[in-house]
ZATORZA-531993 format. One record per residue (C-alpha): residue number from 1; x, y, z. Coordinates in Angstrom, 3 decimals, m for minus. Each point is the difference from the previous one (the first is absolute). Layout:
N
+-------+----------+----------+----------+
! nukol !       xx !       yy !       zz !
+-------+----------+----------+----------+
!   NUM !        X !        Y !        Z !
...
+-------+----------+----------+----------+
END
This chain:
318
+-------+----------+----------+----------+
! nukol !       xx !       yy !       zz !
+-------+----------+----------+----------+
!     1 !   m6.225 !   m8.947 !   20.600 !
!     2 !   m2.410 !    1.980 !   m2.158 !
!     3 !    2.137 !    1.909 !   m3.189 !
!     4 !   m1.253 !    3.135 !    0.676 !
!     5 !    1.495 !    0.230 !    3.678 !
!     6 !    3.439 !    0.036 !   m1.812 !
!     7 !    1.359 !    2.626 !   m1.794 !
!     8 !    3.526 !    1.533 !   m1.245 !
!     9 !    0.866 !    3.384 !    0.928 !
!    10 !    1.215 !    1.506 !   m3.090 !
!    11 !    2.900 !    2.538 !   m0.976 !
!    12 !   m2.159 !    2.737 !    0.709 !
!    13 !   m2.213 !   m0.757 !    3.065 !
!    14 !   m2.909 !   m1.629 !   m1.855 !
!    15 !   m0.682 !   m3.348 !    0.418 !
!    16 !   m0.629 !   m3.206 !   m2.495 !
!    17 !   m2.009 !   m3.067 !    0.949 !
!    18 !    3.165 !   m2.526 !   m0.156 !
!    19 !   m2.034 !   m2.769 !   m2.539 !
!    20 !   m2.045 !    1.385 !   m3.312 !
!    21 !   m1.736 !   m1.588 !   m2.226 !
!    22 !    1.162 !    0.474 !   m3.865 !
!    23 !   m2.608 !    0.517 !   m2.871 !
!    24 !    1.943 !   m0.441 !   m2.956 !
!    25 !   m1.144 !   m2.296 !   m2.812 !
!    26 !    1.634 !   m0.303 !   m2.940 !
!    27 !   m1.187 !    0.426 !   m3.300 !
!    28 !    0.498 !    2.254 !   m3.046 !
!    29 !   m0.199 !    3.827 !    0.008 !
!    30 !   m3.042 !    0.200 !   m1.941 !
!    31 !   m1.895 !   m2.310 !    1.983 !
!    32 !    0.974 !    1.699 !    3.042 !
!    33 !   m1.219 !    3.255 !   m1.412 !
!    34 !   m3.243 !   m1.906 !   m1.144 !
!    35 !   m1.001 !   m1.344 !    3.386 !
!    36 !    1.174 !    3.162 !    1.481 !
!    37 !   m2.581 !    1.898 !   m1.945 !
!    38 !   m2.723 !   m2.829 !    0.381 !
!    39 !    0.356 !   m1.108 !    3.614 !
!    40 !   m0.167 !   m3.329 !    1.296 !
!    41 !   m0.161 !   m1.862 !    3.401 !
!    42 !    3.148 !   m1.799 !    0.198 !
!    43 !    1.795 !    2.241 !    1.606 !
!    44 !   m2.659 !    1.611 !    1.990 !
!    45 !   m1.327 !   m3.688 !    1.406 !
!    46 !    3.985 !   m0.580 !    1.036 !
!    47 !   m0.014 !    3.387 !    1.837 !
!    48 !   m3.047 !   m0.217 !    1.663 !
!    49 !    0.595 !   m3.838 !    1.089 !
!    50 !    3.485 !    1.332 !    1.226 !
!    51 !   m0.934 !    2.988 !    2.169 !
!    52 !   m2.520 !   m2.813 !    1.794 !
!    53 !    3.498 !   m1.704 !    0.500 !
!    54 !    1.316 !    2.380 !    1.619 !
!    55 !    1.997 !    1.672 !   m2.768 !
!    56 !    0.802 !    3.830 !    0.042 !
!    57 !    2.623 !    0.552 !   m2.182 !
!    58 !   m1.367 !   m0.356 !   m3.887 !
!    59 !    2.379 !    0.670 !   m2.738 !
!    60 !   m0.844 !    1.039 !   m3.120 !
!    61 !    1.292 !    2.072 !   m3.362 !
!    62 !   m1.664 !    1.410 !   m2.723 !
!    63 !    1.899 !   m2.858 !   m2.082 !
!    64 !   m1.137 !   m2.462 !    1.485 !
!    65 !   m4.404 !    1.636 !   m1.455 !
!    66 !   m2.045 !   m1.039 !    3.302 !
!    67 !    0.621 !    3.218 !    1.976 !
!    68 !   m3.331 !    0.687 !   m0.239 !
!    69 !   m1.205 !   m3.782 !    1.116 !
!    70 !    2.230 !    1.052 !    2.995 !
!    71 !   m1.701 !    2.883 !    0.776 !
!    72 !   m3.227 !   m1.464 !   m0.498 !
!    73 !    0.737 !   m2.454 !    2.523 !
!    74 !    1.565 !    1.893 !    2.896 !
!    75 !   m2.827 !    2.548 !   m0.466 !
!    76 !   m2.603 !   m3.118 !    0.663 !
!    77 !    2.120 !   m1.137 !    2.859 !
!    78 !   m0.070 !    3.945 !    1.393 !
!    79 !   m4.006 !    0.429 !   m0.563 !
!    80 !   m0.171 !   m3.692 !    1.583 !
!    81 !    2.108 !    1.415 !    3.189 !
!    82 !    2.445 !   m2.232 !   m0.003 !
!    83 !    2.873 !    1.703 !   m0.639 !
!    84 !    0.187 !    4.176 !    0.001 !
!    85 !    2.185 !    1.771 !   m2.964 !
!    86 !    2.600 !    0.546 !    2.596 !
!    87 !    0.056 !   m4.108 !    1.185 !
!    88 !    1.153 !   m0.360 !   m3.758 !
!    89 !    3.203 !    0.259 !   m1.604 !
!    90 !   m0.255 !    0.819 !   m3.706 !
!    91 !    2.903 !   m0.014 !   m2.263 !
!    92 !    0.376 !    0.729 !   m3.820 !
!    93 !    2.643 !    0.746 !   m2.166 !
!    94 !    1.112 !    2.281 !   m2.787 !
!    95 !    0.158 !   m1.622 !   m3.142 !
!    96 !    2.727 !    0.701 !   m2.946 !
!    97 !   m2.070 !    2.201 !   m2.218 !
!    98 !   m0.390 !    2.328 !    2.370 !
!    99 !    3.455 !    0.707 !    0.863 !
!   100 !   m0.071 !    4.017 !   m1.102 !
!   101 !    0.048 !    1.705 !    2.849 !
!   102 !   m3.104 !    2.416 !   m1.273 !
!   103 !   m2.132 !   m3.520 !   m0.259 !
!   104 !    0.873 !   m1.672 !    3.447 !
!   105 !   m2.413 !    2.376 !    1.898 !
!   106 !   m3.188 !   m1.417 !   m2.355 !
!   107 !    0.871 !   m3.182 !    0.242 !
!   108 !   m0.101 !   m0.265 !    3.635 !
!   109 !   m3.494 !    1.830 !    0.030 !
!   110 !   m0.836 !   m2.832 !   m2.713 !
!   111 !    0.581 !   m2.390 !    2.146 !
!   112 !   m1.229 !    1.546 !    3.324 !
!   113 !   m3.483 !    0.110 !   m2.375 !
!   114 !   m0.035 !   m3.552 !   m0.950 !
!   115 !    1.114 !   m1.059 !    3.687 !
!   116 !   m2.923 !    2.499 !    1.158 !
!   117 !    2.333 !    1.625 !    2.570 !
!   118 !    0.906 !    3.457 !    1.188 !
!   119 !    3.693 !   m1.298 !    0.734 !
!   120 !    2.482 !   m2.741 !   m0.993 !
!   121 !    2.171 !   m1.852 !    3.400 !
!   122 !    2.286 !   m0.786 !   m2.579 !
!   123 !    1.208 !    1.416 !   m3.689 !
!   124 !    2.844 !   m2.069 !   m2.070 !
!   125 !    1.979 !    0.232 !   m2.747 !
!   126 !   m1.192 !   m2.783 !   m1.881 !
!   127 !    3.500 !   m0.231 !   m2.091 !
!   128 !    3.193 !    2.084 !   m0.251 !
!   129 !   m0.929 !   m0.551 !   m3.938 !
!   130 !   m2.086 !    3.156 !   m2.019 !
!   131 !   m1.932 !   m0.669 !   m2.726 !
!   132 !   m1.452 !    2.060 !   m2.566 !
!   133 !   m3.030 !    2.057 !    1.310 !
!   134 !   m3.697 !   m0.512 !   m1.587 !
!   135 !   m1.412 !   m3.017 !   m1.134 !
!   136 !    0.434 !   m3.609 !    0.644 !
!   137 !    2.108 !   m0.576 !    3.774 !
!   138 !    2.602 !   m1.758 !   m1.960 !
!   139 !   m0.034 !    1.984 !   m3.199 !
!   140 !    1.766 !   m1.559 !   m3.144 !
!   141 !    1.292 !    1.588 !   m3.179 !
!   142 !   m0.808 !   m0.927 !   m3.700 !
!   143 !    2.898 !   m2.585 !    0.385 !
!   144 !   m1.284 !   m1.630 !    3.016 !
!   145 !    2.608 !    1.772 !    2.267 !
!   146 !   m1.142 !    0.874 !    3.689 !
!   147 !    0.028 !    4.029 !    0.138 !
!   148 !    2.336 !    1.455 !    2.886 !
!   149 !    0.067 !    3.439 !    1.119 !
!   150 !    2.991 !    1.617 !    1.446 !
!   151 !   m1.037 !    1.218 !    2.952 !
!   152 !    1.647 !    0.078 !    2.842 !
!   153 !   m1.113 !   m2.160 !    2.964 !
!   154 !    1.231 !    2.239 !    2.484 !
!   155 !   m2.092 !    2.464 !   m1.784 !
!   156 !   m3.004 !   m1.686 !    0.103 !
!   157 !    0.563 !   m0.742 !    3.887 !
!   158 !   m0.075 !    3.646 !    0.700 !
!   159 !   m2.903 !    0.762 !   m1.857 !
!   160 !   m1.487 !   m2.706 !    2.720 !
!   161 !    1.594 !    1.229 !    3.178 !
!   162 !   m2.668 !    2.825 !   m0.898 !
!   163 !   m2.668 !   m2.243 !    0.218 !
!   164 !    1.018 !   m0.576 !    3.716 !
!   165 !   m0.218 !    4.320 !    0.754 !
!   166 !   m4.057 !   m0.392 !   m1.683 !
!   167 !   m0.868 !   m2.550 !    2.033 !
!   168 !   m0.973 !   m2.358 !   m2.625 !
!   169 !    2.628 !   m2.511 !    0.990 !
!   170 !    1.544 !   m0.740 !    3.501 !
!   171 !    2.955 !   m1.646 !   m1.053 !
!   172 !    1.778 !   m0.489 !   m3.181 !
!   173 !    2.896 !   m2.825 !   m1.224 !
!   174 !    0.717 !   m1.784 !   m2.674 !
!   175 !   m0.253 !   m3.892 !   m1.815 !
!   176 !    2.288 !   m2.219 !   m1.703 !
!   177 !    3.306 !    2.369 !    1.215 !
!   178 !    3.497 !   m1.183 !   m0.613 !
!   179 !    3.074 !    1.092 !    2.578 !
!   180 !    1.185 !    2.349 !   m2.157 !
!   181 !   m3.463 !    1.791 !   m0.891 !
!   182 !   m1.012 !   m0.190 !    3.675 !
!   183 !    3.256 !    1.857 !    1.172 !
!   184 !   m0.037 !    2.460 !   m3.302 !
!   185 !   m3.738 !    1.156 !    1.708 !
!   186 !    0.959 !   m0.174 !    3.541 !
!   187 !    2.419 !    2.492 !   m1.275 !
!   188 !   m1.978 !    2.418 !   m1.725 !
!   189 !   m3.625 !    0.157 !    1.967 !
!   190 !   m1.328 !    2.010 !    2.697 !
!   191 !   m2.368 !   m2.496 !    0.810 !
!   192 !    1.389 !   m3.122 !    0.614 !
!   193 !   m1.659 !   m3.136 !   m1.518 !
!   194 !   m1.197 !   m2.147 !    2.909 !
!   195 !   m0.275 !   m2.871 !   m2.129 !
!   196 !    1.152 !   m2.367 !   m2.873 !
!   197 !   m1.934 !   m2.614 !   m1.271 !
!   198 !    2.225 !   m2.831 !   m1.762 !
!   199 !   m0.164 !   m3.413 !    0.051 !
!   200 !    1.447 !   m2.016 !    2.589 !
!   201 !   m0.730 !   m3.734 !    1.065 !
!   202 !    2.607 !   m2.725 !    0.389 !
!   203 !    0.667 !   m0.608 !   m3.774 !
!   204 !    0.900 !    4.108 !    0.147 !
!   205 !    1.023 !    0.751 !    3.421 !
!   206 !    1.569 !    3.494 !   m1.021 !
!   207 !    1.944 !    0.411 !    2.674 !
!   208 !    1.963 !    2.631 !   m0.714 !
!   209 !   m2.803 !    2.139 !   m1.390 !
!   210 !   m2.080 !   m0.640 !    2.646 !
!   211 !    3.113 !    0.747 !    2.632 !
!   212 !    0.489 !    3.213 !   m1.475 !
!   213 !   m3.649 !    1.092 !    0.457 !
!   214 !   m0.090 !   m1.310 !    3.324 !
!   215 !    3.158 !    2.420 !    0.481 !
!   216 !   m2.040 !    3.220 !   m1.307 !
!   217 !   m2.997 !   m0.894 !    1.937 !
!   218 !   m2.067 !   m0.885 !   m3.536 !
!   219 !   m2.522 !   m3.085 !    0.763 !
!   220 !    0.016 !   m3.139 !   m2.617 !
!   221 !   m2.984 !   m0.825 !   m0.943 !
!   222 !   m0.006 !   m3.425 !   m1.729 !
!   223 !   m1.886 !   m0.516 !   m2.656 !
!   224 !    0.119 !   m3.888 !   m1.895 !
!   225 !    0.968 !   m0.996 !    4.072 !
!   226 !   m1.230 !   m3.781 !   m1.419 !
!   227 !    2.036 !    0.340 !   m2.814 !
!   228 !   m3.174 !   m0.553 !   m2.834 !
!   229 !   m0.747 !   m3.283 !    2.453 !
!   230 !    3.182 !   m0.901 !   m1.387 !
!   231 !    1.550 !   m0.836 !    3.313 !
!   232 !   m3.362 !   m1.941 !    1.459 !
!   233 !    1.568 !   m2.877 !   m1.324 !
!   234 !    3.471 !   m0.017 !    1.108 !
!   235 !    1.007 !   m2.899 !    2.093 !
!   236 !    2.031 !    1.844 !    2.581 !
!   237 !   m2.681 !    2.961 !    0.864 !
!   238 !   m2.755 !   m3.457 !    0.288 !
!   239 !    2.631 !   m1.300 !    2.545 !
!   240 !    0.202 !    3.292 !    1.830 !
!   241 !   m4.143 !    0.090 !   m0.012 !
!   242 !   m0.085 !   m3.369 !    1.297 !
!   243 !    1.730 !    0.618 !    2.696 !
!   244 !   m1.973 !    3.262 !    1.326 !
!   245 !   m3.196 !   m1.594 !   m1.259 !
!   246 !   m0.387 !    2.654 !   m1.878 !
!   247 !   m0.673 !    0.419 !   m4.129 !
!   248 !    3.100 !    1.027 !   m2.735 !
!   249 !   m1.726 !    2.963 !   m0.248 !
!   250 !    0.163 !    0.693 !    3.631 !
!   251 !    3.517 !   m0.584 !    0.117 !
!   252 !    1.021 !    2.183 !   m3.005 !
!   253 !   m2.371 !    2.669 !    1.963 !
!   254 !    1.602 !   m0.291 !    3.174 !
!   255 !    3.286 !    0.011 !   m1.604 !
!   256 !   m0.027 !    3.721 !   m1.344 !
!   257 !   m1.825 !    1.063 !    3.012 !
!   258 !    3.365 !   m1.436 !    2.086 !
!   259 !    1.590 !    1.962 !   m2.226 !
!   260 !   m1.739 !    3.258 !    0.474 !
!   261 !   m1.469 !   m0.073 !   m3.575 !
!   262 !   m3.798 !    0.652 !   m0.253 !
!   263 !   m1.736 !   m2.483 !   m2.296 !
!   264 !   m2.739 !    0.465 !   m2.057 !
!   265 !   m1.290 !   m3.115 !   m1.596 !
!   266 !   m2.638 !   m0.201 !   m2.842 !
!   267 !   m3.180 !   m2.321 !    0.131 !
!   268 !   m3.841 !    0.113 !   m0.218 !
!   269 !   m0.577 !   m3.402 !    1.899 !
!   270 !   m1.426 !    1.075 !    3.948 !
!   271 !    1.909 !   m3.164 !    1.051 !
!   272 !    3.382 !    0.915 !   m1.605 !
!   273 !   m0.898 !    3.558 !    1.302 !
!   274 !   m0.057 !   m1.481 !    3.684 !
!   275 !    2.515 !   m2.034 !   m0.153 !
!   276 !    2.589 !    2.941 !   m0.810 !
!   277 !   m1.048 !    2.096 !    2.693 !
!   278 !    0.585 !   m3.394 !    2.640 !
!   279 !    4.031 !    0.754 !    0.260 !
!   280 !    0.463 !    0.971 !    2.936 !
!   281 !   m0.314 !   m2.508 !    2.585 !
!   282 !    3.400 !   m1.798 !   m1.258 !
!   283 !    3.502 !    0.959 !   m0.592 !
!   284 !    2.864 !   m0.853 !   m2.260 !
!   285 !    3.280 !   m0.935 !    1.997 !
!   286 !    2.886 !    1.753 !   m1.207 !
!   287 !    1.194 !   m3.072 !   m2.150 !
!   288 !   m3.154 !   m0.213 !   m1.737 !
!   289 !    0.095 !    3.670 !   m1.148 !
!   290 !    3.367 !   m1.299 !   m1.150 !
!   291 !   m0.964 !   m2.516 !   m1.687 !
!   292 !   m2.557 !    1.715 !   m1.871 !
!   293 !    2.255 !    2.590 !   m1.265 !
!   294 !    2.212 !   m3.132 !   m0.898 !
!   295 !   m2.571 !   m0.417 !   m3.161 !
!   296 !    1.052 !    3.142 !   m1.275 !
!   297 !    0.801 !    0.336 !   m3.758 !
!   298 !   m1.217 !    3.782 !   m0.661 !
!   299 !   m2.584 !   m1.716 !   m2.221 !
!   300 !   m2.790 !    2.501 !   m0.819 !
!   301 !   m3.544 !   m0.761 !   m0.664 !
!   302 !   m1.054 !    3.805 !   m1.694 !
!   303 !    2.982 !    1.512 !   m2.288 !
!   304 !   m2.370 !    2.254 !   m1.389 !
!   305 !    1.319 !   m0.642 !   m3.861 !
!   306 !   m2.132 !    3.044 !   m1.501 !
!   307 !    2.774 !    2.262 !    1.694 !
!   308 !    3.189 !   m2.193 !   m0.763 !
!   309 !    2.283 !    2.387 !   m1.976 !
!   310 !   m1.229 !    2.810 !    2.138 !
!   311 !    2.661 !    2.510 !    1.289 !
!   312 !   m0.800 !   m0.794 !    3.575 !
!   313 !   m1.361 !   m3.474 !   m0.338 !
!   314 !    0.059 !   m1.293 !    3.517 !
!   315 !    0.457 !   m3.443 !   m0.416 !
!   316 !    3.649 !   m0.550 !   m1.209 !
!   317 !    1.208 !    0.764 !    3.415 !
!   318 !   m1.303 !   m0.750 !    3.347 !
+-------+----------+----------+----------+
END
């Protein structure tokens, strides 16, 4: 069954392909910034190999500096006719230095620029966590020390539910969202966040964060569903593959989808690409879901240590 044909409706009528594909790569700010400025074709080459796949859910941030790989690429695949604008789903995020609520508005056009787009499907809160406005995107003092801001996140999120009256997003949520922050904004919005992104895979099943979305009608997004490729390995999930004749990552895959969670896995290889879309012609019994959520020891791949000692650092609860 071809990704595309499946899709989540969300909180408020719109609709998410139900498996992404992640770009994130790690490395420092400044190179980010660097190859953000410059360009490059990693990204791009993933994105364009990925739409052939059958992909149309692409997540991105400015963070992450290949937004505008990403738009290169689905503008290719859209001048190629394979896909139209409205085929994709496109989502970005927010990130900490723009937390003021007079800067949110620019930095969504920002990245609606880079991305080449009239609209984002999609607008997070990249972190509950401000940061210092201007310069770097982690900004550090004299001493070292990270900068925080003290703005308010619920703050920030209404400065984006305006985003949604322009027309320059479709839906907004947030990322990385404890219990407690998700209920505090559930709370105090007008327009509800139809998502949080967190990280969830067997290692970090989150289940009571991810009940109380489910409860509110917020969609998890996964992101880290392989845990790093740090549960590839694990004997039990290569006995569970086995058996389906399936791979690990096709089990850890299947296993949020069972559990209503939308995945959205990161890699630039066309056969890794295909093989994460190829979920669902198998299912996990019942006792296999249990048994994944068995390896659970709320062990976290990203902690995000350039915001430890923030006021709402999201991390030290689930």
């Amino acid at each position: 069954m071809a990704e595309e044909t499946l899709r989540a409706t969300l909180g408020d009528g719109t609709s998410m392909p139900v498996i992404g594909l992640g770009t994130y790569r790690p490395r420092s700010p400044m190179t980010r910034r660097v190859l953000h400025q410059a360009g490059g074709g990693a990204a791009e080459e993933a994105v364009m190999q990925a739409v052939d796949a059958g992909y149309r859910h692409i997540d991105t941030a400015p963070f992450f500096g290949n937004e505008r790989e990403v738009g290169r690429a689905v503008a290719a695949k859209i001048g190629e006719g394979a896909v139209t604008r409205e085929d994709m789903y496109l989502s970005s995020k927010l990130w900490n230095t723009d937390h003021r609520p007079d800067l949110v508005e620019a930095a969504c056009r920002r990245t609606l620029a880079d991305l080449g787009t009239d609209y984002l499907d999609l607008y997070l809160m990249h972190f509950p966590t401000a940061f210092k406005a201007g310069g770097e995107p982690v900004p550090r003092g004299a001493d070292g020390q990270v900068l925080f801001d003290d703005v308010d996140f619920v703050d920030t999120y209404q400065a984006m539910e305006a985003l949604v009256d322009k027309g320059l997003v479709r839906s907004i949520g947030v990322s990385n969202f404890n219990s407690a922050q998700l209920r505090r904004l559930l709370a105090n919005c007008n327009v509800r966040p139809v998502v949080n992104q967190v990280e969830v895979h067997p290692r970090r099943t989150q289940e009571g964060l991810v009940n109380l979305c489910q409860v509110h009608d917020v969609q998890v997004v996964a992101h880290s569903p392989l845990a790093a490729g740090g549960l590839l390995g694990h004997a039990d999930v290569a006995v569970l593959a086995r058996a389906h004749g399936k791979t690990p990552a096709q089990v850890l895959l299947r296993y949020l989808f069972q559990r209503g969670v939308i995945p959205v896995p990161k890699t630039v290889t066309r056969s890794r690409m295909d093989e994460n879309l190829d979920i669902f012609d198998f299912e996990l019994s019942t006792d296999e879901v249990d048994e994944l959520d068995s390896l659970n020891e709320d062990a976290a791949v990203f902690t995000f240590p350039e915001a430890v000692g923030h006021p709402e650092y999201p991390f030290d609860a689930e």
